[in-house]
C-alpha positions as CSV (number, residue, x, y, z in Angstrom):
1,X,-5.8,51.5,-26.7
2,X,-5.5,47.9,-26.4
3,X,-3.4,47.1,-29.9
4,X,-3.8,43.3,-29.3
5,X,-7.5,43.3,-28.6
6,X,-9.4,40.3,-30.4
7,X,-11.9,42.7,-32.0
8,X,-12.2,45.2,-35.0
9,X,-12.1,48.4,-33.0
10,X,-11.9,52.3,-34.6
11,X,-9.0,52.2,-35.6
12,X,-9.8,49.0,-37.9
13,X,-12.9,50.6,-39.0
14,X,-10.8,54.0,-40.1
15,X,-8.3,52.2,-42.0
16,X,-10.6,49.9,-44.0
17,X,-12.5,53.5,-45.0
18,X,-9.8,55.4,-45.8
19,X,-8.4,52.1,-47.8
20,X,-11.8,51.9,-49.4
21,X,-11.7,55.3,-50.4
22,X,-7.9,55.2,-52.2
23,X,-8.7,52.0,-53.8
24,X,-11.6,53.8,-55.4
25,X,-9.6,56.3,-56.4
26,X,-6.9,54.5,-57.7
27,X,-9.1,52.4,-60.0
28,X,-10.9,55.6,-61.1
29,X,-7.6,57.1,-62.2
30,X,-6.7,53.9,-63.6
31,X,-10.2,53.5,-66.2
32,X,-9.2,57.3,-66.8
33,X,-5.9,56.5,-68.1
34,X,-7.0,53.0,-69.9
35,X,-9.4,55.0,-72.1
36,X,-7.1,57.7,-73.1
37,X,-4.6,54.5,-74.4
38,X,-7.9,52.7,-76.0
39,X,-7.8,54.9,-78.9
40,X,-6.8,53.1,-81.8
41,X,-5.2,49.9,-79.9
42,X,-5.1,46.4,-80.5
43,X,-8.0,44.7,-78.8
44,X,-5.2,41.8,-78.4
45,X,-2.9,43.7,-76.7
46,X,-5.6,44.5,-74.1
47,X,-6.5,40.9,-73.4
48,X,-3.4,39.2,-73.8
49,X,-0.7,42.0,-73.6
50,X,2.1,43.2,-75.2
51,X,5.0,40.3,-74.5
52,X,5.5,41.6,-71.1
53,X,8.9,40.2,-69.4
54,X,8.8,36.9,-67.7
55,X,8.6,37.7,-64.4
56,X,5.4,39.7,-64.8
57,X,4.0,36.6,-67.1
58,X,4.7,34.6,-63.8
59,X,3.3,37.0,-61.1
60,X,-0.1,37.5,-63.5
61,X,-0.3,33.6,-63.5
62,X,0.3,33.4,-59.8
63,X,-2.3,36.5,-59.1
64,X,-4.5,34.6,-61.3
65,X,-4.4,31.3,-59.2
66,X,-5.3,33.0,-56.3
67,X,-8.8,33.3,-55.3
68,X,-11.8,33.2,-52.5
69,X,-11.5,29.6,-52.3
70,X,-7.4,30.0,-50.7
71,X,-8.6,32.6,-48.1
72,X,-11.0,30.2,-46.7
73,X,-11.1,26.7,-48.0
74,X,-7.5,26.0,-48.1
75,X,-6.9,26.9,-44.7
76,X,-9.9,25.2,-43.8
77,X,-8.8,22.3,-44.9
78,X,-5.6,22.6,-43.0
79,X,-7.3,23.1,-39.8
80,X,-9.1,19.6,-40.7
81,X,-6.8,17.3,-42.4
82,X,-3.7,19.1,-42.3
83,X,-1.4,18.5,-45.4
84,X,-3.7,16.3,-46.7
85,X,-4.9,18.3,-49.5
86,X,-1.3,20.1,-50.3
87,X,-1.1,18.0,-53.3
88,X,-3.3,20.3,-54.9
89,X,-1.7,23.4,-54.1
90,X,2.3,21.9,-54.4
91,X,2.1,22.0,-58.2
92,X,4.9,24.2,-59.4
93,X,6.4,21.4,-60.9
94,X,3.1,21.1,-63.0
95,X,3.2,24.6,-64.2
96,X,6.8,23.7,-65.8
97,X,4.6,21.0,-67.6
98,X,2.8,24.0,-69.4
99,X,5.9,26.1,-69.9
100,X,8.3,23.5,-71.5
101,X,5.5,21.1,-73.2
102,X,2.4,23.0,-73.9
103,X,3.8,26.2,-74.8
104,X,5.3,25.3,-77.9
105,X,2.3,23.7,-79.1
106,X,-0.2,26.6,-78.2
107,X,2.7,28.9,-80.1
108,X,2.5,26.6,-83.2
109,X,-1.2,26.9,-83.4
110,X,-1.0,30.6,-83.1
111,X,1.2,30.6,-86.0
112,X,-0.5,28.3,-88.5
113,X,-4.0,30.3,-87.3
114,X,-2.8,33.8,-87.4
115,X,-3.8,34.8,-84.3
116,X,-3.9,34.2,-80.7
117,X,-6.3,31.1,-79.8
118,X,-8.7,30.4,-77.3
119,X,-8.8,27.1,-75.8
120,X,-12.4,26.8,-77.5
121,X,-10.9,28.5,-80.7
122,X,-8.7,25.0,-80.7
123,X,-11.3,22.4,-79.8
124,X,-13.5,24.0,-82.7
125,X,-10.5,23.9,-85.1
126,X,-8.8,20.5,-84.0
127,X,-12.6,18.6,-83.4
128,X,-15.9,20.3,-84.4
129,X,-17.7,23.5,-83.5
130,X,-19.8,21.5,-81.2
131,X,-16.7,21.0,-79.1
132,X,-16.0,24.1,-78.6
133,X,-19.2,25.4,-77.8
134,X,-19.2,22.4,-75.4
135,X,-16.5,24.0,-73.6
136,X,-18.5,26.9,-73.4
137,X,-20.6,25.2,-71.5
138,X,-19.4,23.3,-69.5
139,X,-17.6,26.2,-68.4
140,X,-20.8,28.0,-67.4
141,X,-22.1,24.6,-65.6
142,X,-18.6,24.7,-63.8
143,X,-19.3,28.3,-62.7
144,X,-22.3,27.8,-60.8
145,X,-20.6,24.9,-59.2
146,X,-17.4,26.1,-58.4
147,X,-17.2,29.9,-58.9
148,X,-20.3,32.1,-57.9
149,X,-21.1,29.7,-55.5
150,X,-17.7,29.3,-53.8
151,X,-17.1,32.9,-54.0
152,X,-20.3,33.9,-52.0
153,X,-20.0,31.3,-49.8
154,X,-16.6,31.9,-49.4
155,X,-17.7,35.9,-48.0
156,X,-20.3,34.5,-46.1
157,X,-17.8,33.1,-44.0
158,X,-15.6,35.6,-44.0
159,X,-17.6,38.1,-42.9
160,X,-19.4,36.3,-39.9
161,X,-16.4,35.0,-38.6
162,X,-14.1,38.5,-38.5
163,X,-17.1,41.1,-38.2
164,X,-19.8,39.4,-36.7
165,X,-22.2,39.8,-39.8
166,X,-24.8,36.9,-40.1
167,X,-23.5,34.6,-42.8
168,X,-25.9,35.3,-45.6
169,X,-25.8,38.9,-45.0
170,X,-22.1,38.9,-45.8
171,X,-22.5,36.2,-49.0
172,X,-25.2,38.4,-50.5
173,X,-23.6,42.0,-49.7
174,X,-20.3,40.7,-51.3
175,X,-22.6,40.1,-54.7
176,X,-24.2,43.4,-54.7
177,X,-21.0,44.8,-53.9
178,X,-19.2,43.3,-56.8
179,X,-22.4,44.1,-59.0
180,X,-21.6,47.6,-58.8
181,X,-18.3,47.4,-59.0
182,X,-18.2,45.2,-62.1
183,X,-20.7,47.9,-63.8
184,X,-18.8,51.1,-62.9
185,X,-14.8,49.3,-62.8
186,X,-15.4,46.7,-65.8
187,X,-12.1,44.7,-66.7
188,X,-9.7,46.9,-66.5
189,X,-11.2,47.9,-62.6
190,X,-10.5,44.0,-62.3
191,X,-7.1,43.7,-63.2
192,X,-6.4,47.0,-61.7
193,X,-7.6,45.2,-57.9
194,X,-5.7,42.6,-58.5
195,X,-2.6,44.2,-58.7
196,X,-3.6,45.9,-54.8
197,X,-4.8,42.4,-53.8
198,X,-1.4,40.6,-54.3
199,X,1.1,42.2,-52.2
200,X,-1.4,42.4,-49.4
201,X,-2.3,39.1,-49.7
202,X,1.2,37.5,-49.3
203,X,2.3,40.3,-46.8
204,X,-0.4,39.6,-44.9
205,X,-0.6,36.4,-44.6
206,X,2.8,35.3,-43.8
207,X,2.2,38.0,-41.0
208,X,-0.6,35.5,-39.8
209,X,1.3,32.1,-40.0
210,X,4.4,33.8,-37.8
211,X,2.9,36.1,-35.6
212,X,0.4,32.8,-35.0
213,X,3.5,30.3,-34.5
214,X,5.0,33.2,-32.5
215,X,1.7,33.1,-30.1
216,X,1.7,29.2,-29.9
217,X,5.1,28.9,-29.0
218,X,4.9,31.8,-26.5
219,X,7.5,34.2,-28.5
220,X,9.3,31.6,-30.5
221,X,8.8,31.0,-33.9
222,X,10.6,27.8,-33.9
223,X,8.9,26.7,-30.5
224,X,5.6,27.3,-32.2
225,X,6.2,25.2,-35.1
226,X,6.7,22.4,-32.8
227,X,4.2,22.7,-31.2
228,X,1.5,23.2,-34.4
229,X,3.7,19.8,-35.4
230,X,3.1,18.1,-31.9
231,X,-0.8,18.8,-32.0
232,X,-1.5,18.0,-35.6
233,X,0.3,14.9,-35.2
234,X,-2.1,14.2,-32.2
235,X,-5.1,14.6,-34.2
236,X,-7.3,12.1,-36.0
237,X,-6.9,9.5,-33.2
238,X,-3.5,9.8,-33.2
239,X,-2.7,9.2,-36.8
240,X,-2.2,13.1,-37.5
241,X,-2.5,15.0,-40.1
242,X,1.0,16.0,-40.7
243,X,1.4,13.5,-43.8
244,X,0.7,13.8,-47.5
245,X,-0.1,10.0,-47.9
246,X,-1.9,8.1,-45.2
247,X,-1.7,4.4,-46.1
248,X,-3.2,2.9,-42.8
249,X,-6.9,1.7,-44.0
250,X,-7.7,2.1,-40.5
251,X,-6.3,6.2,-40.9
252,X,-9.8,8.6,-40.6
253,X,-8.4,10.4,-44.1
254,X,-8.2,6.7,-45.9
255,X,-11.1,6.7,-47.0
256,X,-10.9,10.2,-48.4
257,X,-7.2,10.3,-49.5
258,X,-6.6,6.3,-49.9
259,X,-2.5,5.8,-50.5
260,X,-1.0,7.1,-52.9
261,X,-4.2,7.4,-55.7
262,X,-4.2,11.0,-54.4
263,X,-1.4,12.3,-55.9
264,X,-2.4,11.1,-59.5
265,X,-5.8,12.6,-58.9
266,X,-4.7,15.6,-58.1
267,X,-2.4,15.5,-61.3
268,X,-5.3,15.2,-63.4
269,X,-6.8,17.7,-61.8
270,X,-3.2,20.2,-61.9
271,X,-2.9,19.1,-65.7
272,X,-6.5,20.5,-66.4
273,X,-6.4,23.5,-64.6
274,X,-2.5,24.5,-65.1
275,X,-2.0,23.7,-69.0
276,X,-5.6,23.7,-70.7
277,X,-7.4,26.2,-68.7
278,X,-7.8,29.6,-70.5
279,X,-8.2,31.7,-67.2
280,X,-4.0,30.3,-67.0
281,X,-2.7,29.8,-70.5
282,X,-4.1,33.4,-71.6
283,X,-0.9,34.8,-69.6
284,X,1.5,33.0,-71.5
285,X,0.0,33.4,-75.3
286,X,0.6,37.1,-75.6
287,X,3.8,38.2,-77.8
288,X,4.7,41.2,-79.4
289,X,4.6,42.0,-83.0
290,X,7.9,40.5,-85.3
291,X,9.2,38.7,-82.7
292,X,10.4,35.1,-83.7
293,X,9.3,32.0,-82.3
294,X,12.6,31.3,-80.0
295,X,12.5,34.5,-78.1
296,X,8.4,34.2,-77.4
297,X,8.5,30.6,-76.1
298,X,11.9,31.7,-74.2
299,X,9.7,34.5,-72.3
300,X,6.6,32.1,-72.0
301,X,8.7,28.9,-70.0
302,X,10.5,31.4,-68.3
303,X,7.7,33.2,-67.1
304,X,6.2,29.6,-65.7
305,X,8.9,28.8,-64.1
306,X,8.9,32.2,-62.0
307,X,5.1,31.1,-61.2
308,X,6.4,27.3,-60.3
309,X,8.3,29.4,-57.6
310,X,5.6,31.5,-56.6
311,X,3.3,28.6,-56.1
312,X,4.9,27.1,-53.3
313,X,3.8,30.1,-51.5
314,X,-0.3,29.7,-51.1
315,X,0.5,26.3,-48.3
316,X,2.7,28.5,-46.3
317,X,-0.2,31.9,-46.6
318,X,-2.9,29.3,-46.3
319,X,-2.7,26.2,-45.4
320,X,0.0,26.1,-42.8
321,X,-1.9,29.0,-40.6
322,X,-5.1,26.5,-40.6
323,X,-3.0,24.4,-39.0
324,X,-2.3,27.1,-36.6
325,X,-5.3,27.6,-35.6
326,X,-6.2,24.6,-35.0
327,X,-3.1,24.1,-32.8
328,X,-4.1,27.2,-30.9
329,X,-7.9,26.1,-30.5
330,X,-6.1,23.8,-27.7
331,X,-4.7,26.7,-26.1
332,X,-6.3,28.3,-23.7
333,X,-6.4,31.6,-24.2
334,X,-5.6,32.1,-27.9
335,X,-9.3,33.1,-28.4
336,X,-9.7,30.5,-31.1
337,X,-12.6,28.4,-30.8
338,X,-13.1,25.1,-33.1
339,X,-14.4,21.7,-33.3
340,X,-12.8,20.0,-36.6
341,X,-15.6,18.1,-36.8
342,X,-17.9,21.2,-38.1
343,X,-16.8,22.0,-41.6
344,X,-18.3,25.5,-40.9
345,X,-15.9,26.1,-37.6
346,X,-12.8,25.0,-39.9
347,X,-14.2,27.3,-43.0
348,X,-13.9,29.8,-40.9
349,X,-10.0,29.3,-39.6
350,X,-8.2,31.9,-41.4
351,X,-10.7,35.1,-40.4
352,X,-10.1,33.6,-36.4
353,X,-6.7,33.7,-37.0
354,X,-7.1,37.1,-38.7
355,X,-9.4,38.7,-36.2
356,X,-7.2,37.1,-32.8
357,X,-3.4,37.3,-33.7
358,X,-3.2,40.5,-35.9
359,X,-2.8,44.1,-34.2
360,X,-5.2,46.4,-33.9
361,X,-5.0,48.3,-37.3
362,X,-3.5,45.6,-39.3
363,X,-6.5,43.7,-39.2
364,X,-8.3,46.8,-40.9
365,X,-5.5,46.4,-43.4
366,X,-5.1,43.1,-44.0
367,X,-9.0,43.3,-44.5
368,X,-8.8,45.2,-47.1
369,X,-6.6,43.2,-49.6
370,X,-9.2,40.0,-49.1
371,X,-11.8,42.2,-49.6
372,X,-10.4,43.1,-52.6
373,X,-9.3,39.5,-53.4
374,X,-13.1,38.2,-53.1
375,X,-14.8,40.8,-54.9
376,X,-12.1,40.7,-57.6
377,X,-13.0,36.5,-57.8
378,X,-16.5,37.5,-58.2
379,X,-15.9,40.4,-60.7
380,X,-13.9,38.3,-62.9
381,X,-16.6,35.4,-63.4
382,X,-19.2,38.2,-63.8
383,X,-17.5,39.1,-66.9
384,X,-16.6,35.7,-67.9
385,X,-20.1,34.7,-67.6
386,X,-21.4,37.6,-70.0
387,X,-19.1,36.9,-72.6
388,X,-19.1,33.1,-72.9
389,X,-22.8,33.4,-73.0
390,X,-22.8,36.1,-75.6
391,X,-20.4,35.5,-77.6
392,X,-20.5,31.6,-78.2
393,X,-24.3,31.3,-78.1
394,X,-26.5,34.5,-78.3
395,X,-24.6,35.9,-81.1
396,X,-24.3,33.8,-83.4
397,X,-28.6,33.2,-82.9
398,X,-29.3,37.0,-83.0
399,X,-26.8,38.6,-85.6
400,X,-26.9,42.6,-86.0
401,X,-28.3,43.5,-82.8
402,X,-27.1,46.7,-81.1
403,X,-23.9,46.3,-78.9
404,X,-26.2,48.0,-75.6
405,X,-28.4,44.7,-76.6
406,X,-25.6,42.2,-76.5
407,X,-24.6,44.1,-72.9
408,X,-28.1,43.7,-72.0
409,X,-28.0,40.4,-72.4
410,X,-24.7,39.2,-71.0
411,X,-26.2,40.8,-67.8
412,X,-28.8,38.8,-67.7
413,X,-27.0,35.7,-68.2
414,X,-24.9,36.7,-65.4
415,X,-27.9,37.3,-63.1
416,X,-29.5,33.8,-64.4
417,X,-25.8,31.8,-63.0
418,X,-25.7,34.3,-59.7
419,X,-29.5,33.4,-58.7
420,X,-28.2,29.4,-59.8
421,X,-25.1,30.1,-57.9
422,X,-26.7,30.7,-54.7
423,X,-29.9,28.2,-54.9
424,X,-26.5,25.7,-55.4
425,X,-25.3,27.3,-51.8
426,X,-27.6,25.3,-49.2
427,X,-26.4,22.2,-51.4
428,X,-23.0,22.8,-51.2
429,X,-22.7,23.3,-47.6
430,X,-23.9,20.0,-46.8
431,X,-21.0,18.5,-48.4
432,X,-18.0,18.9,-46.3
433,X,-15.1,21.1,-46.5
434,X,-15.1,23.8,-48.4
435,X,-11.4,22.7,-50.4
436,X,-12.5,18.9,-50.1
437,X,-15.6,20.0,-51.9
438,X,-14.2,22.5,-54.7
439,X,-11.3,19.5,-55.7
440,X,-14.6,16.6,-55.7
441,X,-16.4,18.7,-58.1
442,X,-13.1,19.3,-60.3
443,X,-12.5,15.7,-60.2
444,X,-16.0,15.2,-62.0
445,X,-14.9,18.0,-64.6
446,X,-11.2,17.4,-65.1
447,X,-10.9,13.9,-66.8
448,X,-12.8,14.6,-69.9
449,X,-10.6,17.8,-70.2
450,X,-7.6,16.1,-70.2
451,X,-8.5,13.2,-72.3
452,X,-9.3,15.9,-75.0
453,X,-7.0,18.4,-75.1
454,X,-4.0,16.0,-74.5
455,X,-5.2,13.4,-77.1
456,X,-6.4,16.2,-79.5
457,X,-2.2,17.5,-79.9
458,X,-0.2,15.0,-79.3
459,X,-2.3,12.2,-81.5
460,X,-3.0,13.0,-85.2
461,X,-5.0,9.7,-84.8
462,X,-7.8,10.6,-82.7
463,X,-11.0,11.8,-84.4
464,X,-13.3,14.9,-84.6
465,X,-16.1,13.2,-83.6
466,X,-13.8,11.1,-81.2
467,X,-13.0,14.4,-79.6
468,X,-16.8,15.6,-79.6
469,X,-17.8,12.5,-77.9
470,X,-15.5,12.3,-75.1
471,X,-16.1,15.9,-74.1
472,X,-19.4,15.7,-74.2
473,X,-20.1,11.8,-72.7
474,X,-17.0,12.5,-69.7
475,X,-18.9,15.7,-68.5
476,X,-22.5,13.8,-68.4
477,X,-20.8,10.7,-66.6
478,X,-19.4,13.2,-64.3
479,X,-22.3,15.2,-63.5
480,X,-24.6,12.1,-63.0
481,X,-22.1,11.0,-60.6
482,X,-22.1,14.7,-59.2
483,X,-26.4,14.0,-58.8
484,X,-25.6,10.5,-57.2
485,X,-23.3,12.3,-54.7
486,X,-25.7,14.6,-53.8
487,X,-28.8,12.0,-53.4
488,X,-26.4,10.1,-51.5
489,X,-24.4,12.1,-48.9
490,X,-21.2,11.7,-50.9
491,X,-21.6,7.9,-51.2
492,X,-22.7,7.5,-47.2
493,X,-26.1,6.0,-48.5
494,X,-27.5,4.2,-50.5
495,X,-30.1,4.8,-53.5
496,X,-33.0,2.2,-53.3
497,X,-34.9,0.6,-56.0
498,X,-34.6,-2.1,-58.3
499,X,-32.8,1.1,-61.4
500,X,-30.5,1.1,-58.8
501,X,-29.9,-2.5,-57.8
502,X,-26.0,-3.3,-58.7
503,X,-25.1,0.3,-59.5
504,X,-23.5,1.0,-55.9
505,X,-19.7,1.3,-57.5
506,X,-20.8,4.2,-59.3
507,X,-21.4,6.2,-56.2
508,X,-19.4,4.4,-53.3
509,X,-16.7,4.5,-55.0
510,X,-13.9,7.3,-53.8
511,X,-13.9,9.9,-55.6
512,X,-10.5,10.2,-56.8
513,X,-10.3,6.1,-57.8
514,X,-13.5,7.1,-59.6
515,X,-11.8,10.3,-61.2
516,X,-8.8,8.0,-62.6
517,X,-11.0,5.0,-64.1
518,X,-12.9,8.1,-65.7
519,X,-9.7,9.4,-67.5
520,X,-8.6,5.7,-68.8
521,X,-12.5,5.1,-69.8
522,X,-12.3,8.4,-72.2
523,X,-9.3,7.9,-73.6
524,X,-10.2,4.1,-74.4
525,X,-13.4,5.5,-75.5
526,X,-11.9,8.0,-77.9
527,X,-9.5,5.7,-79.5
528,X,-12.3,2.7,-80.5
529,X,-14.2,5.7,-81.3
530,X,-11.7,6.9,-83.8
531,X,-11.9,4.0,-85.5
532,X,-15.3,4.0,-86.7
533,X,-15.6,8.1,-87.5
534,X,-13.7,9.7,-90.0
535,X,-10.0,11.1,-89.8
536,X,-9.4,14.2,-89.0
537,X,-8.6,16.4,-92.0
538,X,-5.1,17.1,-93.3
539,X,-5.5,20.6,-92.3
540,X,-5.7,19.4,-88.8
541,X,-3.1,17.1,-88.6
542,X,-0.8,19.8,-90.0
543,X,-1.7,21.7,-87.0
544,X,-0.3,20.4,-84.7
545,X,3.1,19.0,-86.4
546,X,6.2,20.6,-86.0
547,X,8.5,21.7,-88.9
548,X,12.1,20.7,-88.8
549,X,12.3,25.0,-88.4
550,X,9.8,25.1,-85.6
551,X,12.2,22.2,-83.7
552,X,15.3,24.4,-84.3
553,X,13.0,27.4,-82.5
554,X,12.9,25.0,-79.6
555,X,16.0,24.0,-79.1
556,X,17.2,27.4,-79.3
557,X,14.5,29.1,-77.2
558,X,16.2,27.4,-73.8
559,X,19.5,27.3,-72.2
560,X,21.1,25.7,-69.3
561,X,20.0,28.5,-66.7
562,X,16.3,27.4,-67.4
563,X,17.2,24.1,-67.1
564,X,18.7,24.8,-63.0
565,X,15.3,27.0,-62.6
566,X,13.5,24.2,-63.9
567,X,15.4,21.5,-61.4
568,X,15.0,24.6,-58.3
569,X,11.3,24.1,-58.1
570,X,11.1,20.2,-58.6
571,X,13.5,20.4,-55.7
572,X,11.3,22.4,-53.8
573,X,8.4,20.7,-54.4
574,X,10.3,17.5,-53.4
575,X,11.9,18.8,-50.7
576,X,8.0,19.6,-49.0
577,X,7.0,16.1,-50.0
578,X,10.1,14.7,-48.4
579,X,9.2,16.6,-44.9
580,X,5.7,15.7,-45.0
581,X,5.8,12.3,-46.3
């Protein structure tokens, strides 16, 4: 048998069945065991767990970063603009943000409210209940855009690119399969997946990105490298693609990533995503019972600065092996085939990769953990989708109904965004790069986020209605400019009639100057707002002020060995920025 053949043979197909099968099991064993520990538990300790140690609170926030869109977007993107989008994925340093500044603030809430918040539990309680529900969604809105759609998409690709299967074969098998799952596996069938997903992932990938460099560079590592370096530098006309800033307005990626605006738009978008977003700051709210305030924010930080470290891992499992492939699409040979200019081709780098450099078996293997990584995406926005629905807007309308009812009805929510999720599809693949795409819409969503949640703890000045407003008016400016993108190609052309006449900024211009004027216009917005509604209730402002006792908890819950940790991953992330300046 030829063990470096550039197909799935049997011996793929055996060990992606007999995987199959043990995964099955495992998770079966695993909902057999949960139910036996249900009895009498603490429906907290189930969601947010039992103040696990830090480095599990930093593997669970690194497992829960990872998703569909790294397996093909990210190393899509690296096959067509190189490093270009990195800043997005070189955050560590903006998970510290969340450990050493955010922490203690969602910890003080959770003391003064007796129980673990939500991020819509504190909009509600620091704005209005409108807020909150707001959130809600917004959140919904944000998974049509960016979840189901990605996701399926995301298998689509996948699928046609390593097995042959016609793209919307493999995007709507993926959603039945997950359907299935989600019924029979439920949560705990999720998290259990997750934990199989991870090391295959990372093992697997890094197997890619050397035993790709090792092909390019005909047995050297280090000759590979070179030459990925050599031919990305090449590309774009000779301006590469090898840099994090491109300055040069005559630079192809100026228009998209113009100087250095990029890194503050993709800090808005980090801030968002990495301190405010529930999906993250869930793994770092969970405590156990009696402990005092030092010792949980100790665990917390810690625990984000173990995920600052494991972040700088997705560019070298993702990323970097786009870059690969697109340095051995100029090989002869390689069995690659790519033109950067088709944002399909690129989507599809990582499964090439997959399907030419790995051995024969390890491809069935290493198939098995994305597998598991795209139907555990899908799984977990399933049951997002049925709770936010049914919890923050059908109960509250229809009080005293069965629980089968309320499950009824949360999967019917979920089908509603699916069936939204994919008639968003044929839109979405029209505007570019799968990555390029996912970060434009986030840009749209991310400002009004951060204007609120930042303003809303550390300003007692800043109104509830102040707060309602600039949720609610940031996300409508930023879908009408999502509509104007897509009537216009991404700003390409232009809209004509005399509603339109003078209006071209709004759409022309890029998207991440447009994403940083959008911040500074909420948060002007909220502040003249403030002064016209009234203040925010004493109750409020007490919420979010810390007690000479609370300060003492801080000081106390960090040493000088989580300062060094701390400083080890800003080097890091320095050091990348340094080599690919």
């Amino acid at each position: 048998m030829n063990w470096n053949t550039n197909e799935f043979v049997w011996l793929d197909w055996a060990v992606l069945a007999v995987g199959i099968i043990a995964i099955i099991c495992a998770i079966y064993y695993s909902i057999k065991k949960d139910k036996a520990k249900m009895k009498g538990a603490d429906s907290q300790d189930y969601l947010f767990g039992k103040g696990e140690p830090w480095y599990v609170i930093g593997a669970a926030i690194f497992a829960a970063n990872i998703g569909s869109e790294h397996l093909v977007g990210l190393a899509g993107t690296g096959a067509k603009d190189g490093v270009g989008m990195a800043h997005w994925e070189m955050q560590g340093w903006m998970i510290l943000i969340l450990g050493w500044l955010f922490v203690p603030f969602y910890q003080l809430l959770n003391n003064k409210m007796g129980k673990i918040i939500t991020m819509p539990d504190f909009l509600k309680f620091r704005y209005t209940q409108r807020t909150g529900s707001w959130l809600s969604i917004i959140t919904l809105i944000a998974y049509v855009l960016t979840k189901v759609s990605v996701t399926a998409f995301t298998g689509g690709i996948f699928f046609e690119y390593l097995l042959g299967l016609p793209f919307w074969y493999g995007a709507i098998g993926l959603i039945a399969i997950t359907a299935v799952f989600t019924v029979f596996g439920g949560m705990k069938g999720v998290m259990t997946l997750s934990a199989i997903q991870t090391p295959i992932l990372i093992i697997g990938s890094f197997l890619v990105l050397f035993l790709g460099l090792s092909m390019l560079g005909n047995g050297s590592i280090v000759e590979g490298w070179t030459q990925m370096m050599d031919a990305c530098n090449a590309a774009h006309n000779g301006f590469g693609t090898t840099h994090m800033f491109h300055t040069d307005p005559a630079d192809p990626m100026y228009p998209q990533f113009p100087g250095y605006v990029v890194f503050f738009g993709a800090s808005i978008i980090g801030f968002w995503y990495w301190c405010t977003d529930q999906h993250i700051v869930q793994r770092v709210l969970g405590q156990r019972k009696g402990e005092d305030n030092a010792t949980v924010m100790k665990r917390a930080r810690r625990g984000t600065i173990a995920a600052g470290y494991f972040k700088i891992l997705p560019v070298f499992m993702f990323l970097i092996p786009g870059m690969v492939a697109y340095a051995l699409s100029l090989k002869s040979g390689s069995g690659i085939v790519m033109d950067i200019t088709n944002s399909h081709d690129t989507d599809g780098a990582f499964a090439m990769m997959v399907k030419n450099i790995l051995p024969a078996g390890v491809k069935g293997l290493v198939t098995i953990g994305f597998v598991c990584a795209l139907v555990t995406s899908l799984a977990a926005f399933f049951n997002s989708c049925a709770t936010l629905f049914t919890e923050d807007f059908y109960k509250p309308m229809k009080k005293g109904m069965s629980e089968s009812h309320y499950v009824f009805v949360g999967r019917v929510a979920t089908v509603v965004v699916v069936i939204l999720g994919l008639a968003w599809m044929p839109i979405m693949m029209n505007m570019g790069n799968l990555y390029s795409y996912l970060q434009d819409i986030q840009s749209l969503i991310a400002p009004a986020m951060v204007a609120v949640f930042a303003l809303g703890i550390f300003s007692k000045r800043i109104t509830p209605k102040a707060g309602e407003w600039g949720l609610i008016g940031g996300f409508l400016i930023g879908m009408l400019r999502l509509l104007t993108n897509v009537l216009t190609n991404s700003g390409k052309a232009d809209m004509q009639g005399a509603f339109w006449e003078g209006t071209a900024w709004f759409w022309q211009t890029n998207w991440l100057v447009f994403e940083i004027w959008l911040l500074v216009f909420i948060i002007v917005a909220m502040f003249i707002i403030s002064f016209f509604t009234p203040k925010p209730s004493a109750e409020q402002i007490e919420a979010i002020t810390f007690t000479d006792s609370y300060k003492k908890s801080i000081r106390e819950s960090w040493g000088v060995w989580d300062v060094v940790a701390t400083l080890g991953v800003v080097v890091l992330c320095a050091a990348f920025y340094i080599y690919f300046w």
